[in-house]
KOLVO-504262 format. One record per atom (N, C-alpha, C, CB): residue number from 1; residue in three letters; x, y, z; atom name. Coordinates in pm, whole numbers, plus 32768, in hexadecimal, padded with zeros to 4 digits. Glycine has a CB too. Layout:
NODE num residu    X    Y    Z atome
NODE NUM    Ala    X    Y    Z    CA
...
END
This chain:
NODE num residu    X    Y    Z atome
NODE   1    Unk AD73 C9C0 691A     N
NODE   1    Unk AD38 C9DF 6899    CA
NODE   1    Unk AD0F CA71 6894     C
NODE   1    Unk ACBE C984 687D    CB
NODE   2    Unk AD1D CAAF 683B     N
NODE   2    Unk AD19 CB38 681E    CA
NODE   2    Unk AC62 CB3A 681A     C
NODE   2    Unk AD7C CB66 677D    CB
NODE   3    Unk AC36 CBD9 687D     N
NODE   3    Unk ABAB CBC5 687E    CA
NODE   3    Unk AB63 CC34 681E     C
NODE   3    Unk AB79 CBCC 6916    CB
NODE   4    Unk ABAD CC49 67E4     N
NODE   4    Unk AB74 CC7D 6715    CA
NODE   4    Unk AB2A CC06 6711     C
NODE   4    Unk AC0C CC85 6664    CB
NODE   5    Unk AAC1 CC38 66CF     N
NODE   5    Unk AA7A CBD2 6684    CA
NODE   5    Unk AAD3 CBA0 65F3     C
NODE   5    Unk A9E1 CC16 665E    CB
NODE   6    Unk AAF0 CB1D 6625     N
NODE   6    Unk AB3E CACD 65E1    CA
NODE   6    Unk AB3F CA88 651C     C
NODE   6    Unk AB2A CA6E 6643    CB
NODE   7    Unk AB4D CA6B 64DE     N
NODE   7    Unk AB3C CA1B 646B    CA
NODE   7    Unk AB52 C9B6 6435     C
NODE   7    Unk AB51 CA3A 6431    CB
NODE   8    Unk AB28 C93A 63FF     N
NODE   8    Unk AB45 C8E7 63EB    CA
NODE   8    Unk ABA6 C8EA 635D     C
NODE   8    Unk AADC C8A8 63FC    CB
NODE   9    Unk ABF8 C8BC 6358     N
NODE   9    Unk AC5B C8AD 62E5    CA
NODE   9    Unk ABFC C8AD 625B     C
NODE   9    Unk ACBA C813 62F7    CB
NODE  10    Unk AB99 C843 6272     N
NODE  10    Unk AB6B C81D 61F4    CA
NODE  10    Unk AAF4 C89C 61E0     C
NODE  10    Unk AB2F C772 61F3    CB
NODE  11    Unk AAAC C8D8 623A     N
NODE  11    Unk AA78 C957 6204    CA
NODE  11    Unk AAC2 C9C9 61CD     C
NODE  11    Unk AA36 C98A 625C    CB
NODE  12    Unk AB50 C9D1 620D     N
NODE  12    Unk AB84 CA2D 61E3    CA
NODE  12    Unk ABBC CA3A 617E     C
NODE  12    Unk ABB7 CA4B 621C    CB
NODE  13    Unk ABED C9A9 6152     N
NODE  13    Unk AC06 C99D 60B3    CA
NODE  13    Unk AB92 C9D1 6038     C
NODE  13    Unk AC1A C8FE 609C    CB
NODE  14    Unk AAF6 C981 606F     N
NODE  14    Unk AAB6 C9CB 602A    CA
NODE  14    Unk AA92 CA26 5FEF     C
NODE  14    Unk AA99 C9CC 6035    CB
NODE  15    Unk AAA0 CA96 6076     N
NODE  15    Unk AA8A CAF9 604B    CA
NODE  15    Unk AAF7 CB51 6019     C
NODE  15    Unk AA49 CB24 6097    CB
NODE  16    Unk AB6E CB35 602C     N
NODE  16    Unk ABE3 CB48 5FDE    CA
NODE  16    Unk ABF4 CB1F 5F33     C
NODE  16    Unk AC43 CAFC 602D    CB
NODE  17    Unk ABAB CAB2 5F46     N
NODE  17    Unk ABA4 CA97 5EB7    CA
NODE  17    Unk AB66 CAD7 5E65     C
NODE  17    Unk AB7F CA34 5E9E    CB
NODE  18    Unk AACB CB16 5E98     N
NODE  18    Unk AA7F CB83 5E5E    CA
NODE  18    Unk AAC3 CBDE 5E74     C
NODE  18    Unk AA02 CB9D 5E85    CB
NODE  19    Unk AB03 CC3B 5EBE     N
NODE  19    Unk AB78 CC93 5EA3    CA
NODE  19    Unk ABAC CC7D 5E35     C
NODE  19    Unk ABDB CC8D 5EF8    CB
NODE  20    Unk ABE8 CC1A 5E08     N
NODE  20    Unk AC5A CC17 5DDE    CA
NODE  20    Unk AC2B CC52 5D1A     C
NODE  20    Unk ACA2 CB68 5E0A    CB
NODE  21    Unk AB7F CC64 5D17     N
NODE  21    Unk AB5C CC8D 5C8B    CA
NODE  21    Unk AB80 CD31 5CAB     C
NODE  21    Unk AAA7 CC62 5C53    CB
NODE  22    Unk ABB0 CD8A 5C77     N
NODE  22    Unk ABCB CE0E 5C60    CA
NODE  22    Unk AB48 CE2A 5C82     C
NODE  22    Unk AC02 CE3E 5BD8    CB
NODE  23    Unk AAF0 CE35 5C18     N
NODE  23    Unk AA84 CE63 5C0D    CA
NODE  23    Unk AA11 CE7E 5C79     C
NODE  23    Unk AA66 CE23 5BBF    CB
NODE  24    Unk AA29 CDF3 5CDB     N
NODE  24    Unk A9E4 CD97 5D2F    CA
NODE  24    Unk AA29 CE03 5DA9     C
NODE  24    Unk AA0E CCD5 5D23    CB
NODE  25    Unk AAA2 CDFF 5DB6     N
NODE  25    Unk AADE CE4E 5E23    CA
NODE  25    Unk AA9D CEAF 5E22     C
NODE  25    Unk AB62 CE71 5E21    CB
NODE  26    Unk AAC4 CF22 5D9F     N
NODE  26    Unk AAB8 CFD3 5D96    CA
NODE  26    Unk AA0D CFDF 5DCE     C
NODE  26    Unk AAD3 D024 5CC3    CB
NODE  27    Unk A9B5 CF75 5D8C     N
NODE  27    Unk A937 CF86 5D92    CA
NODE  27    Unk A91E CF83 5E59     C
NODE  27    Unk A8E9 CEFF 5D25    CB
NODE  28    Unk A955 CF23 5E9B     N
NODE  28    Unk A951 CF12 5F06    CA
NODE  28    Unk A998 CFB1 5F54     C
NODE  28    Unk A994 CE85 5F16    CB
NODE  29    Unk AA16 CFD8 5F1B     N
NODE  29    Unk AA04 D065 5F5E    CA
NODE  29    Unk A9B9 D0D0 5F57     C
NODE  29    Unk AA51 D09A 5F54    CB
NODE  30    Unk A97B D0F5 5EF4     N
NODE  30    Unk A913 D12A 5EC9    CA
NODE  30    Unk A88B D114 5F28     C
NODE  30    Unk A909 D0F8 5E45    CB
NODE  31    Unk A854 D097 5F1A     N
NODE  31    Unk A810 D07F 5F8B    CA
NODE  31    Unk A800 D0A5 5FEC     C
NODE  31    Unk A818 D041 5FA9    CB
NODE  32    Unk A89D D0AE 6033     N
NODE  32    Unk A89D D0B8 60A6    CA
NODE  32    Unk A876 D156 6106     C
NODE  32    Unk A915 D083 60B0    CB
NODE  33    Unk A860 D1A1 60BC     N
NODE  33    Unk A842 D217 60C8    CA
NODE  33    Unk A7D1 D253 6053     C
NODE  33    Unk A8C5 D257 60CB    CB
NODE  34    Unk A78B D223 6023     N
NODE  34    Unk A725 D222 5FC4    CA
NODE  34    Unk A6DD D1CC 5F96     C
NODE  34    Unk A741 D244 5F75    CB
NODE  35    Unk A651 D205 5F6D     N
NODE  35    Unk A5EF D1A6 5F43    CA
NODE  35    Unk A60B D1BB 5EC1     C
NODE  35    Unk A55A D1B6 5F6F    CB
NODE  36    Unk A608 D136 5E6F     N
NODE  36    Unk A60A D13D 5DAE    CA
NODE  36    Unk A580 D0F0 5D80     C
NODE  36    Unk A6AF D0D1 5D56    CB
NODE  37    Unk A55F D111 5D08     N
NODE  37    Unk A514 D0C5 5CEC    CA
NODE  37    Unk A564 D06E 5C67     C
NODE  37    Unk A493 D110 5CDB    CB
NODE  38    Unk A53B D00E 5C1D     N
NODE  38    Unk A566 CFBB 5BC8    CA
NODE  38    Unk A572 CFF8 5B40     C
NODE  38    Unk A517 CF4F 5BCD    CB
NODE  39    Unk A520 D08A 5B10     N
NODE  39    Unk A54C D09A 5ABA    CA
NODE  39    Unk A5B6 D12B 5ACF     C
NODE  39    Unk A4E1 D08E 5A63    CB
NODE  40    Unk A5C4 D15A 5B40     N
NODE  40    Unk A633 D1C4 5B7E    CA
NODE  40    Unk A6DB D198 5B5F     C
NODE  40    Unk A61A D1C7 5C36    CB
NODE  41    Unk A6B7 D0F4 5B6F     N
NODE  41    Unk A71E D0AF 5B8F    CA
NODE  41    Unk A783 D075 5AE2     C
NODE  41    Unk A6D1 D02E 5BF9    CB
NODE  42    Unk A6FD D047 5AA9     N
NODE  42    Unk A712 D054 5A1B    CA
NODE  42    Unk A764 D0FF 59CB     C
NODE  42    Unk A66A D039 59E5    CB
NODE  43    Unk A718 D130 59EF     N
NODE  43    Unk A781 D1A1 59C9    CA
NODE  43    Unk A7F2 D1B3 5A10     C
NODE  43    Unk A74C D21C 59CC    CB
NODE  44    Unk A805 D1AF 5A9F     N
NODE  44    Unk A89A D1C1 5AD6    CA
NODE  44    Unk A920 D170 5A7F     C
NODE  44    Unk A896 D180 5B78    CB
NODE  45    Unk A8D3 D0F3 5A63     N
NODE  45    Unk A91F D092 5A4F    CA
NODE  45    Unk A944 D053 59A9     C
NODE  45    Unk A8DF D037 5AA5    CB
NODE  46    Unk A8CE D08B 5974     N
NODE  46    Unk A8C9 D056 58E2    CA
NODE  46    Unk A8B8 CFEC 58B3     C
NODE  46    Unk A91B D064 58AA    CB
NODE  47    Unk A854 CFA3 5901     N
NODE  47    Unk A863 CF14 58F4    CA
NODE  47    Unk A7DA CF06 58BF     C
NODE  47    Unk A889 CEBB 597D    CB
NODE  48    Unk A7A0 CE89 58AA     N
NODE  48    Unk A713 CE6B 58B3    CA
NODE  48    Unk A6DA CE77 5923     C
NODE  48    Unk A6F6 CDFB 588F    CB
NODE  49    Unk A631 CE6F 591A     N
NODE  49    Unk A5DF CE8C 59AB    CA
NODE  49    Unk A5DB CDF7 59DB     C
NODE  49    Unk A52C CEDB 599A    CB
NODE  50    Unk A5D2 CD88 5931     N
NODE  50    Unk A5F3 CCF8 59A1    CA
NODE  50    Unk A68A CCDD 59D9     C
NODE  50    Unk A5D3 CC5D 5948    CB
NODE  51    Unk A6E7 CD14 5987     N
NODE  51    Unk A779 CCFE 59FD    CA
NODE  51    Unk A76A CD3E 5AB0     C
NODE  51    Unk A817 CD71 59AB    CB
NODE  52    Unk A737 CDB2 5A79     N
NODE  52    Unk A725 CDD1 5B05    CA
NODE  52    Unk A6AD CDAF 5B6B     C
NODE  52    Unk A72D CE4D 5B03    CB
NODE  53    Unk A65E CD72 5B14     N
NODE  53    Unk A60F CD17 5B95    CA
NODE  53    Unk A629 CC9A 5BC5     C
NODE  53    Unk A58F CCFE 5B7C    CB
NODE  54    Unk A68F CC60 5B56     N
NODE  54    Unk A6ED CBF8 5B91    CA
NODE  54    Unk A732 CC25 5BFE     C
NODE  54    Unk A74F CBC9 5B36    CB
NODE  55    Unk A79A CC68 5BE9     N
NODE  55    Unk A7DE CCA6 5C69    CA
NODE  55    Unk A797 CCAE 5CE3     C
NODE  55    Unk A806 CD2A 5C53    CB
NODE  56    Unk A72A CD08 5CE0     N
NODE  56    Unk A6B0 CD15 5D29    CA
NODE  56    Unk A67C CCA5 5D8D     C
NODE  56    Unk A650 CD28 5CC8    CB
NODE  57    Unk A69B CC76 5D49     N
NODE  57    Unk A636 CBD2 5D57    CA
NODE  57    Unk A6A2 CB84 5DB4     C
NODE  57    Unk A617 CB5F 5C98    CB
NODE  58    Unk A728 CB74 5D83     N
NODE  58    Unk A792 CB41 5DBB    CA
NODE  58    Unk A791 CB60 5E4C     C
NODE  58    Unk A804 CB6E 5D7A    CB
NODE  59    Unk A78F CBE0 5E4F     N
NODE  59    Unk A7B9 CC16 5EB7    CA
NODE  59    Unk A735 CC1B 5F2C     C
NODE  59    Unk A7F6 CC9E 5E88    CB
NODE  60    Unk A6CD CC33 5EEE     N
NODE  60    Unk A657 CC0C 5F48    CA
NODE  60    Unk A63A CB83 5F80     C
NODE  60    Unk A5E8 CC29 5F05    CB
NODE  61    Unk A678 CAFF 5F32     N
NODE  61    Unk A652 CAB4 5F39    CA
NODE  61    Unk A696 CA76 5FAD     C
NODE  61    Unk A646 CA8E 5ED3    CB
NODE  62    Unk A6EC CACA 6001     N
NODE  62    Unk A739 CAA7 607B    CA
NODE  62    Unk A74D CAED 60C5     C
NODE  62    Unk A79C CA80 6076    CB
NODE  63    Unk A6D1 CB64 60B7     N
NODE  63    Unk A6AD CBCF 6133    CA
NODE  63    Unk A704 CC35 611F     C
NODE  63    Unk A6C0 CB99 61CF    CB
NODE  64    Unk A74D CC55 60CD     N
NODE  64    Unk A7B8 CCCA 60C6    CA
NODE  64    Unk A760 CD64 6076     C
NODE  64    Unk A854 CC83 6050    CB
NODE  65    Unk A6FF CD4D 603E     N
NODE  65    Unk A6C0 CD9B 5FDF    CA
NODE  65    Unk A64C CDA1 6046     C
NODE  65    Unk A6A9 CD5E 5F3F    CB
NODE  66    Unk A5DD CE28 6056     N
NODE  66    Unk A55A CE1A 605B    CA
NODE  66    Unk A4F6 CE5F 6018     C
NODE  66    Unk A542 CE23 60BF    CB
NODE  67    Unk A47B CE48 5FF8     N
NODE  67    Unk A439 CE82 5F8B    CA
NODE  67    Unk A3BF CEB8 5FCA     C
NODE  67    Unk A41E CE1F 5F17    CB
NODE  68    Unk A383 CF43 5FA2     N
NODE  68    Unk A30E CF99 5FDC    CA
NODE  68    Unk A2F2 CFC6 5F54     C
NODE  68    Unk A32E D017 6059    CB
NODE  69    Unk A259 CFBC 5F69     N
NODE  69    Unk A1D0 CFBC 5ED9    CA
NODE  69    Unk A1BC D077 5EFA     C
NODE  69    Unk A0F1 CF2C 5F0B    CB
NODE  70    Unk A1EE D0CA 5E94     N
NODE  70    Unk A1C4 D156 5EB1    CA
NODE  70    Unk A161 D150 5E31     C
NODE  70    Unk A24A D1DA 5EB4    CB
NODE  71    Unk A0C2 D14C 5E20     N
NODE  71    Unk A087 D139 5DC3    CA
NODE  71    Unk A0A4 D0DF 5D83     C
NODE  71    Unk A07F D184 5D8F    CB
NODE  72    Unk A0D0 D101 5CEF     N
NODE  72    Unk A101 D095 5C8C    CA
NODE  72    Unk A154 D077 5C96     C
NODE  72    Unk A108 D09B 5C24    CB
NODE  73    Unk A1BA D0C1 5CDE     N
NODE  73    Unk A25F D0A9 5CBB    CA
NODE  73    Unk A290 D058 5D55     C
NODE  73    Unk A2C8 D166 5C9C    CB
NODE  74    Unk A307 CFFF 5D32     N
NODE  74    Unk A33A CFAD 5D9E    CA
NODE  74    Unk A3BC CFF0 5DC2     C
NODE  74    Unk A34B CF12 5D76    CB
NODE  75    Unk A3D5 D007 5E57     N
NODE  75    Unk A45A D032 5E65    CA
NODE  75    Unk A490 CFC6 5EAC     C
NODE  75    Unk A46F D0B7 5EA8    CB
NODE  76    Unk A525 CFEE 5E82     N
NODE  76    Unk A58A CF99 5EC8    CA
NODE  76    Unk A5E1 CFE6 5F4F     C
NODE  76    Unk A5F8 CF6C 5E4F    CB
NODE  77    Unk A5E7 CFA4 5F91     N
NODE  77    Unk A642 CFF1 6005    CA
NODE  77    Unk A6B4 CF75 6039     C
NODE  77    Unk A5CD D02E 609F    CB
NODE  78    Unk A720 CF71 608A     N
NODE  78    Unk A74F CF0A 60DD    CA
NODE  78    Unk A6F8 CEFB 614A     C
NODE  78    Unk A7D4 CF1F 6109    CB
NODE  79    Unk A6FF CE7C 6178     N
NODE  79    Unk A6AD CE5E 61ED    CA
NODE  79    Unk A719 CE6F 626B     C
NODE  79    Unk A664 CDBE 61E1    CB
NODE  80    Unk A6D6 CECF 62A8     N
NODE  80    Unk A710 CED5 6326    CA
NODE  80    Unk A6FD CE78 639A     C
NODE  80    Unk A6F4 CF40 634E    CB
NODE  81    Unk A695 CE4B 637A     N
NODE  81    Unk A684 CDB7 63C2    CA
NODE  81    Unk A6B0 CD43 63D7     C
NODE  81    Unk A643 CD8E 63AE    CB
NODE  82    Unk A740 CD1A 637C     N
NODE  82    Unk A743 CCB9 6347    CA
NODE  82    Unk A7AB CCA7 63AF     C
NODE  82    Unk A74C CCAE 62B7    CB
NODE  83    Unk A7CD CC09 63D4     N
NODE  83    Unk A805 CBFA 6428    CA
NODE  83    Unk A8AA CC06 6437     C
NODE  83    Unk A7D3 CB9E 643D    CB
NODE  84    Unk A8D7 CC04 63C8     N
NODE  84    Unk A954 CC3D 639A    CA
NODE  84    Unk A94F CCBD 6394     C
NODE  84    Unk A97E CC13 6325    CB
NODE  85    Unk A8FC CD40 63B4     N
NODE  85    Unk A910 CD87 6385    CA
NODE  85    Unk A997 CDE4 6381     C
NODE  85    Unk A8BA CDA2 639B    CB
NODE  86    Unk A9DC CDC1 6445     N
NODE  86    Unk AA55 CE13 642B    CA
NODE  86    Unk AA9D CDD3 63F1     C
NODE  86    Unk AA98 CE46 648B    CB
NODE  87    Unk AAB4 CD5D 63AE     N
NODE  87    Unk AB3A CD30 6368    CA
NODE  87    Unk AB27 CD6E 62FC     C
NODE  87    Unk AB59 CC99 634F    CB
NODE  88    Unk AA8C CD96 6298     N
NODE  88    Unk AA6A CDCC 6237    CA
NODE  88    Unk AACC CE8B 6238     C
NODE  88    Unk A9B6 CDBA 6244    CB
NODE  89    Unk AAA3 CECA 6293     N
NODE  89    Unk AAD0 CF0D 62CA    CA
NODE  89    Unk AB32 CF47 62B8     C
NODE  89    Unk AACF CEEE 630A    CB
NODE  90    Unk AB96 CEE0 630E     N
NODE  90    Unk AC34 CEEA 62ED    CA
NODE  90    Unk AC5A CEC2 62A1     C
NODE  90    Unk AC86 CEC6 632C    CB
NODE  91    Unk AC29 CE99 6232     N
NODE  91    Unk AC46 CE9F 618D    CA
NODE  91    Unk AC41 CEF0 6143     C
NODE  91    Unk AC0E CE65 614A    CB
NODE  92    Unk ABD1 CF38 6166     N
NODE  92    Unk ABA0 CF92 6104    CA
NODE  92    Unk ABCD D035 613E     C
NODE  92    Unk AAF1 CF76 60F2    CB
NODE  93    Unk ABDD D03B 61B1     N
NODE  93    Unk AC52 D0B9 61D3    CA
NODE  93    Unk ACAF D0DA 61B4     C
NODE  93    Unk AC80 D0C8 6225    CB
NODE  94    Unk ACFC D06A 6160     N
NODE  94    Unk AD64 D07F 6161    CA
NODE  94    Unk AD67 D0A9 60DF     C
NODE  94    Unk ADAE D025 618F    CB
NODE  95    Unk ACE3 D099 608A     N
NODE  95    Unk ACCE D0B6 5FEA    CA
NODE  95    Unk ACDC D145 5FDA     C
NODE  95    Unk AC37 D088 5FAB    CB
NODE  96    Unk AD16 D1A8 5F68     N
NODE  96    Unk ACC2 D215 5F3D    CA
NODE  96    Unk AC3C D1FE 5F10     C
NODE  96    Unk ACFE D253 5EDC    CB
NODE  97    Unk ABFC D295 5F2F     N
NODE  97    Unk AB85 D2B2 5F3F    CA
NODE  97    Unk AB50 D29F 5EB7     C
NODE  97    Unk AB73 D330 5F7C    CB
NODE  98    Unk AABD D275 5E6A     N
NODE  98    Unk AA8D D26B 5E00    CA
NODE  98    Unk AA28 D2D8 5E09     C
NODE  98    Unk AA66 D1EB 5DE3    CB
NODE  99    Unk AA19 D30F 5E2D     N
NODE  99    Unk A9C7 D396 5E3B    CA
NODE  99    Unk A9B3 D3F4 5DCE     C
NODE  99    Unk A9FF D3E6 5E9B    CB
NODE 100    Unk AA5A D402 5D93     N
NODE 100    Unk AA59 D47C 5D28    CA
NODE 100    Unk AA06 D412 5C9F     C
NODE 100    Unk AB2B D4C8 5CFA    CB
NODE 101    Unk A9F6 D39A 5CB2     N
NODE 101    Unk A995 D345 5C5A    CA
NODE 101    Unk A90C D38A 5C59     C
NODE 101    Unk A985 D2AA 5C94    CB
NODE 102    Unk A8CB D39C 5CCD     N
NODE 102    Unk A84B D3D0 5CBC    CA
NODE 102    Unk A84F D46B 5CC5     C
NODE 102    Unk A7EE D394 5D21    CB
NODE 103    Unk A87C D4B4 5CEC     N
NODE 103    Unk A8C0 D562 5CB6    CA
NODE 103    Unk A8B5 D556 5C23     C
NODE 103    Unk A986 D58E 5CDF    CB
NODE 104    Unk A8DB D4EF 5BBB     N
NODE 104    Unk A8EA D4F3 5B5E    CA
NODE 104    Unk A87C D4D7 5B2B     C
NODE 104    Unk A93E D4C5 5B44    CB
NODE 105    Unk A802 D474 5B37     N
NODE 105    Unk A78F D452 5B30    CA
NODE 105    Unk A72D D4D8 5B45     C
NODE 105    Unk A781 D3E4 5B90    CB
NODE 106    Unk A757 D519 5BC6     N
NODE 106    Unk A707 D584 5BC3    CA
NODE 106    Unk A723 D600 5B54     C
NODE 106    Unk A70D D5B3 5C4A    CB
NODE 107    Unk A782 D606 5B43     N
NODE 107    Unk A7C7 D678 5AD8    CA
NODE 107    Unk A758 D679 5A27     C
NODE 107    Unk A8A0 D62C 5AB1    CB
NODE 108    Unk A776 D5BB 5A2F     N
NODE 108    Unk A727 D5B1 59BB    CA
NODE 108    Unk A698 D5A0 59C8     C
NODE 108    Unk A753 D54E 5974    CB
NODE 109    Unk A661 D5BE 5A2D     N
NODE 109    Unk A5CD D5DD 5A64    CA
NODE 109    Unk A598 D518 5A3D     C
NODE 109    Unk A55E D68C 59E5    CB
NODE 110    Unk A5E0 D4ED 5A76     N
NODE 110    Unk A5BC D434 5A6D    CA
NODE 110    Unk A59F D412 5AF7     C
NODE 110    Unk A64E D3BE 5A36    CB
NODE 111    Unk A5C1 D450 5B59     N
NODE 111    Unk A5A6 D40C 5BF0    CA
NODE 111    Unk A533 D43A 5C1D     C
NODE 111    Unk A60F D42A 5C61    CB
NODE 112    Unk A4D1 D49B 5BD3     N
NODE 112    Unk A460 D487 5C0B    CA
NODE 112    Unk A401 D43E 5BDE     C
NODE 112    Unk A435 D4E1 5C1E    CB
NODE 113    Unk A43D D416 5B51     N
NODE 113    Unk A3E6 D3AD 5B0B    CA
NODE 113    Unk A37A D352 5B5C     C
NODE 113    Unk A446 D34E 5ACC    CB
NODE 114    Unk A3C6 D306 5BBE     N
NODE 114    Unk A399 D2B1 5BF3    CA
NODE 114    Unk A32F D2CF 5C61     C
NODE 114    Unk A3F9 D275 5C13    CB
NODE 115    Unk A33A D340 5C80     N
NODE 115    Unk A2F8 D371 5CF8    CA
NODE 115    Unk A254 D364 5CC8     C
NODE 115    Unk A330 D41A 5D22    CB
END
């Protein structure tokens, strides 16, 4: 047996399945190299602040998301903790970068909003 920390079929579908929302993905690369907050994310994306706390929510609700209280505002990050994390990983490496998303946030002076 291969001594990678291994996956069970049926987690990996899961979390494949949350992949499998666009939105749900891009937001997860983003993450992965940045803290967002919920309404940062609303503007990247153009959505509502409750679509994206659905998403949010989805994705927290199976350890893939984690959340830190900076004053008022909640950030989101990926959890590096999570026990999948390298399968998370080698998913999301293989993504282009969502970065020029918040370059663009900053341009329109919106990413410090949250701060």
């Amino acid at each position: 047996m291969d001594t990678k920390a291994s996956i069970k079929m049926e987690k990996a579908a899961q979390i494949l399945k949350l992949f499998g929302d666009k939105t749900r993905l891009s937001m997860m690369k983003l993450l992965q190299t940045n803290e967002c907050c919920v309404g940062e994310l609303v503007e990247i994306y153009k959505v509502s602040q409750p679509a994206i706390s659905q998403n949010l929510r989805k994705l927290k609700d199976i350890g893939l998301v984690k959340e830190k209280r900076k004053g008022q505002w909640i950030f989101y990050s990926i959890n590096q903790t999570h026990e999948h994390y390298d399968f998370l990983v080698n998913i999301l490496d293989s993504l282009p970068t969502q970065d020029d998303r918040l370059l663009e946030l900053e341009k329109q002076g919106l990413r410090i909003s949250c701060c």
